[in-house]
Structure formats: structure tokens, C-alpha cells
C-alpha positions in Angstrom: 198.6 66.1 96.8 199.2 63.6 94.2 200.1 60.4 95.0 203.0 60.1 93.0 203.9 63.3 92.1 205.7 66.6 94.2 203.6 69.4 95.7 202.6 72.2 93.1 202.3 74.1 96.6 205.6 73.7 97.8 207.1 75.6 94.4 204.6 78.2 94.4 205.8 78.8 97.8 209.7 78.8 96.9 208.5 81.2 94.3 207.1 83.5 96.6 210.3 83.8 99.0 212.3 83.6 95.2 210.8 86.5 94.1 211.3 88.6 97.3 214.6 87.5 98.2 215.7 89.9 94.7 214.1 92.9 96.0 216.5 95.3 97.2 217.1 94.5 101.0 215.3 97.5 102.4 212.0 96.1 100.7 211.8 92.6 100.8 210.0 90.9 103.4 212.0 87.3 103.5 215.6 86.6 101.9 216.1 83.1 100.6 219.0 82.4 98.4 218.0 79.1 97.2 214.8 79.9 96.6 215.0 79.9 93.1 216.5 76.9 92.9 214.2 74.8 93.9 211.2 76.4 92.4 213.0 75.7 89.0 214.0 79.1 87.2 211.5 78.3 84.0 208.3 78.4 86.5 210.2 81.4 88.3 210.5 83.3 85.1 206.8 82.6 84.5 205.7 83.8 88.1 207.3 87.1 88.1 206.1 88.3 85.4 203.0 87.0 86.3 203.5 88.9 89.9 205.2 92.1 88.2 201.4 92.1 86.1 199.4 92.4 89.5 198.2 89.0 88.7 199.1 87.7 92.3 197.4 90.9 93.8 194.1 90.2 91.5 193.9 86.8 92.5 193.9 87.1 96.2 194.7 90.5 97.8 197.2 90.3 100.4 197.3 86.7 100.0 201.5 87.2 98.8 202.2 89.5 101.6 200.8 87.2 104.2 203.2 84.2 102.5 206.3 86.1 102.4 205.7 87.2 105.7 205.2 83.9 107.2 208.8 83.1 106.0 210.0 86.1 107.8 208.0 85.3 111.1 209.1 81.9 111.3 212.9 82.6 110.4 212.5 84.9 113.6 210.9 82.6 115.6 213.5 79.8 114.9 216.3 82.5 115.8 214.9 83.2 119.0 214.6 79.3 119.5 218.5 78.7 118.6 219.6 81.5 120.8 217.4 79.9 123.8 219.6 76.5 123.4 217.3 74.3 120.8 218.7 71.2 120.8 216.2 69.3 117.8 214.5 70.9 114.6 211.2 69.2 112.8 210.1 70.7 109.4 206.9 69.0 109.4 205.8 69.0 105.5 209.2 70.4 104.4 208.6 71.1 100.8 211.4 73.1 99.4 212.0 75.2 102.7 215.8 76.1 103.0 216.3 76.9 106.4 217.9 73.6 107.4 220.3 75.2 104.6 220.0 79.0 105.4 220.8 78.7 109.0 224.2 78.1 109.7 223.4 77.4 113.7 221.5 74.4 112.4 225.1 73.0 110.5 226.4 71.9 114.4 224.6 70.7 117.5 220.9 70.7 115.9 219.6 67.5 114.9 217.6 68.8 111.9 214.6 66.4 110.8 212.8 67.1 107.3 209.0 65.3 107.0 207.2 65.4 103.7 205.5 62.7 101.4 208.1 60.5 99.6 207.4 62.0 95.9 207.8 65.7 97.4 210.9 65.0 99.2 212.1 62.3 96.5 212.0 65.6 94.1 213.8 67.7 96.9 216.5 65.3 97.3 217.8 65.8 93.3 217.2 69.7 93.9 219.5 69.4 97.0 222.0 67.6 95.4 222.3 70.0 92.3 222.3 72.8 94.5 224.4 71.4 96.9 226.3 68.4 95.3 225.1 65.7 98.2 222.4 66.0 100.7 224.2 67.7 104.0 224.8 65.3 106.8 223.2 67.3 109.3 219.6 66.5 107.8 217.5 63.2 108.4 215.4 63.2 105.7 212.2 61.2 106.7 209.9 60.1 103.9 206.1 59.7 105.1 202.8 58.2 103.4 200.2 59.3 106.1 198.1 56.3 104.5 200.1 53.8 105.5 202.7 55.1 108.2 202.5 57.4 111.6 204.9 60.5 111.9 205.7 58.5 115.7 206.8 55.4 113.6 208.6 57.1 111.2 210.1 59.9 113.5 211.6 57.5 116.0 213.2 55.2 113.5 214.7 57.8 111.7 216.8 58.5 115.2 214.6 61.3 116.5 214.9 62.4 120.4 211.9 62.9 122.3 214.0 64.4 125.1 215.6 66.9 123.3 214.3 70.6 123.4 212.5 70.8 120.2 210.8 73.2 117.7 208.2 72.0 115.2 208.1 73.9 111.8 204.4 73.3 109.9 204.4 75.5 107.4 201.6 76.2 105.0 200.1 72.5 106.2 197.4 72.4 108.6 194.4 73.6 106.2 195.2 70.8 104.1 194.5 67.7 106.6 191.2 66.3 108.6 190.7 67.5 111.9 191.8 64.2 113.2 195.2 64.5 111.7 195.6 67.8 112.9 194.9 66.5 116.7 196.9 63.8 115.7 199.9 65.5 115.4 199.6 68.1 118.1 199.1 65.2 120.5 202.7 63.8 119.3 204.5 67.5 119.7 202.5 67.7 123.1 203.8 63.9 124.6 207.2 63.3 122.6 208.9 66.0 122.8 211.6 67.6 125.8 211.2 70.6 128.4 211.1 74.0 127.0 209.5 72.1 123.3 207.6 74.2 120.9 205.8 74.5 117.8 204.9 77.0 115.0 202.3 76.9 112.7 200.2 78.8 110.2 195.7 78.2 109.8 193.0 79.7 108.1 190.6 80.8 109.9 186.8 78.6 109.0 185.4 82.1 107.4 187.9 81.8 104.4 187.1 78.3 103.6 182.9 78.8 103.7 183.9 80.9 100.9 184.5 84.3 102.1 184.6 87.0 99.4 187.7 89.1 97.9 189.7 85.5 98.6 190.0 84.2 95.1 192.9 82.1 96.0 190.8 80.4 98.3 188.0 79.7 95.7 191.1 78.5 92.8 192.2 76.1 95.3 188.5 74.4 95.9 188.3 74.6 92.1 191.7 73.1 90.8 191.5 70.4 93.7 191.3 67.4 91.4 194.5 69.0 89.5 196.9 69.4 92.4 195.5 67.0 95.2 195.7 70.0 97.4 192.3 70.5 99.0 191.7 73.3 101.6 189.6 71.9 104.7 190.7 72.5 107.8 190.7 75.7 109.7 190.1 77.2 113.6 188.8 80.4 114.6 191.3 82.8 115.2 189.7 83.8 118.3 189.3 80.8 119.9 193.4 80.0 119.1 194.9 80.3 122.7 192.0 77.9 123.9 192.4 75.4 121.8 196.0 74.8 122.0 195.8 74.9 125.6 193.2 72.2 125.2 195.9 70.1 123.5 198.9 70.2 126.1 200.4 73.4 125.4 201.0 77.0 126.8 202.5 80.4 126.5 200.7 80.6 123.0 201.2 83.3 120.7 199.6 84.6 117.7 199.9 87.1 114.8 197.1 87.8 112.6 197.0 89.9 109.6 197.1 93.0 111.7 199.8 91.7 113.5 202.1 90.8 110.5 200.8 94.6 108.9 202.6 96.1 111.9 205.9 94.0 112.3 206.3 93.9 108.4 205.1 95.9 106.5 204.7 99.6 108.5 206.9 102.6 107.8 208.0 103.0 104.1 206.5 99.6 103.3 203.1 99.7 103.7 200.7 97.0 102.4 197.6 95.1 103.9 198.0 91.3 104.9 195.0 89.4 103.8 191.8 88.9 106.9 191.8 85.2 107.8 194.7 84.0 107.9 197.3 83.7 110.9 200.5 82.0 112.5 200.4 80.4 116.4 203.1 79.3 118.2 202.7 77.5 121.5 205.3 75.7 124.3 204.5 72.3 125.2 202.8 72.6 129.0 205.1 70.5 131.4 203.6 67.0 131.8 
């Protein structure tokens, strides 16, 4: 992203679960009631009609299901996790995700950490406090510049607990990094985190970004990567998934591909395909 300015990601992404959360409730995929808040209801306005034109559909087929369904995975994911005793929640890249908001089992007994570039979160915190009327005392909010700072530095000053059981939330962040800063942060889930740790994340697989065809979101975010900052780069074979977590100092890995999401979301009187490429992992941190 920008230097200096918020993630044009992280509102297309509030968008999504914006748009969604006004479907009727036996349609939509992910319910978010801040949603349009944050994206900021002129852009919102903009984007539905936009989405009600087929223009998302055009653009990259199955691209919106896969989004909206991520929100829903995840939300479930983190359910499971607060009904299994989590004691500790990191939203690595935070954007303008809600659930520290949404989910009232976060509100007492979770230390709740948000992690995102200062001019993102610096945005985030005025949208917080209109929606809200003050930032809510259950979330740290820790401000990062990768170029200058390490998420262990920044973590552990900010008053986070490496014993703690703890999920990891990295949403719609991974293809945007090196390699390195991908290993970089899987190595500080895998060796600062307590028993019973976890993490959930979303990749592309490499196909995608070697410029697979029928993925012309893919191709408009290589092409409008001097406008937003965001460049895609990173990815691992979907196959190879369970291997190279393991690799990294975890277990018990999971993973739901577009065929996966397809059947949990959008079967019965909601069919729709999920775009190819494109998956969510999560993983427990192996006992050291």
C-alpha cells in the first residue's frame, strides 16, 4: 500500500461483507453490521450498483463469492476457537474487519490485538470512534511499519502474551508480502505463541498470479499496482499446503478450496461456483 495513505483493499473488502450482510438472511453468505460503515456509504453506493450490474461477476468470476465466504469461514473458525477456551486474538492486517466488534465473547476475557500499517489503522481509529464514540477498551491497537519495525517488537510492547492460547487472524494478506515475510511471520505464531495456538489464513495459489486466464481481478491488480501499492506476489500450491505448514512448526492443518467453500456455502438453494485458485488454511502450532 501506500505509504501514507489507508488500504483501497481493506474498503473493497468491507464492501463485500457490506453488500451481503443486506441480503435477506437466508441468502447472504457473511452478516456484518458495521460493514458499511467503514467502507464509507458514498463508495458503498457506488459498488452495489456496480455489483447489482454484474460488474463484480465480469471482472473476476467467483472472485465475490470466494471473499464473502472467507468472512463466513473465519467467523466460524473463531467460534469454534472461543468455545475451545481462547484466551488471546491477533488480527494480523486488520483493515476494517469488525469482529473484535461483532463478537461479543471477545468484549471479556480475550485480549483482542489489531495489527495493520499506521495510515490504515490511523483511518480505522476515526471510523471506530464515529461508529462507536471511542475506541473499545478491549482492543490494543498496534500500529506497524514493516520497514522499520518487527511484529515481535511491536507485539510484545503493546502487552501481548506469548503464553496465552492464541488464534491468528490474516486475512486477505499473505499474497501481498515476499516469501521472507511470510516465513517471517509464521516462525513468530510457531515460537511465541501458548499450547493449543492457531492460525488462519487465506493464499492464492502460484497459477493465479502467472496470470491464469478467466481471473481478471488478478490481472487489474498487477495493472493498477502503482495506484494502490497493493501488489500480488506471493502464493503456495494448494497441494503442497499441509507440507509446508508442517515445515514451519505447525499441525493438524486444514484446508478449504474453492470446492470446499462451494459445498459448505453455497449448496442447496444457493448455488454458485467459488473461483479455482484460491483457498483458506488453518494450522495448530506443533508442541515445542
Amino acid at each position: 500500500m501506500k505509504r501514507n495513505r489507508s488500504s483501497l483493499t481493506a474498503a473493497g473488502i468491507a464492501i463485500v461483507r457490506a453488500v451481503e450482510s443486506e441480503k435477506p438472511a437466508a441468502e447472504r453468505i457473511c452478516f456484518d453490521p458495521y460493514a458499511r460503515r467503514f467502507a464509507g456509504v458514498g463508495l458503498y453506493y457506488v459498488m452495489k450498483i456496480f455489483t447489482a450490474l454484474g460488474y463484480a461477476d465480469w471482472r473476476g468470476p467467483g472472485v465475490w463469492e470466494f471473499l464473502a465466504a472467507r468472512e463466513r469461514y473465519i467467523d466460524d473458525h473463531l467460534e469454534a476457537c472461543l468455545s475451545e477456551g481462547l484466551e488471546q486474538l491477533v488480527i494480523l492486517g486488520a483493515g476494517y474487519d469488525a469482529r473484535a466488534y461483532r463478537f461479543e465473547a471477545l468484549k471479556t476475557g480475550v485480549k483482542v490485538f489489531e495489527v495493520d500499517h499506521p495510515a490504515t489503522q490511523a483511518v480505522k481509529l476515526k471510523k471506530v470512534a464515529a461508529i462507536f464514540g471511542a475506541p473499545p477498551a478491549h482492543v490494543t491497537y498496534v500500529a506497524i511499519d514493516f520497514n522499520q519495525q518487527t511484529l515481535a517488537g511491536r507485539l510484545f510492547a503493546s502487552g501481548y502474551d506469548e503464553r496465552l492460547k492464541t488464534l491468528f487472524i490474516w486475512q486477505g494478506v499473505t499474497q501481498y508480502l515476499t516469501p521472507a515475510a511470510v516465513d517471517d511471520t509464521l516462525a513468530f505464531v510457531a515460537g511465541h505463541s501458548g499450547s493449543g495456538s492457531s492460525i488462519i489464513f487465506d493464499y492464492m495459489d502460484p497459477t493465479l498470479l502467472r496470470g491464469a486466464p478467466r481471473h481478471g481481478e488478478v490481472r487489474s491488480m498487477h495493472r493498477y499496482r502503482g495506484l494502490t501499492g497493493e501488489g500480488l506476489g506471493f502464493g503456495i500450491p494448494i497441494a503442497t499446503i499441509e507440507s509446508y505448514l508442517e515445515e514451519r512448526g505447525f499441525t493438524r492443518v486444514k484446508n478449504a478450496d474453492h470446492a470446499a467453500l462451494e459445498k459448505a456455502y453455497y449448496s442447496g438453494n444457493r448455488p454458485r461456483k467459488v473461483a479455482d485458485g484460491y483457498a483458506i488454511s488453518s494450522a495448530v502450532v506443533a508442541p515445542r
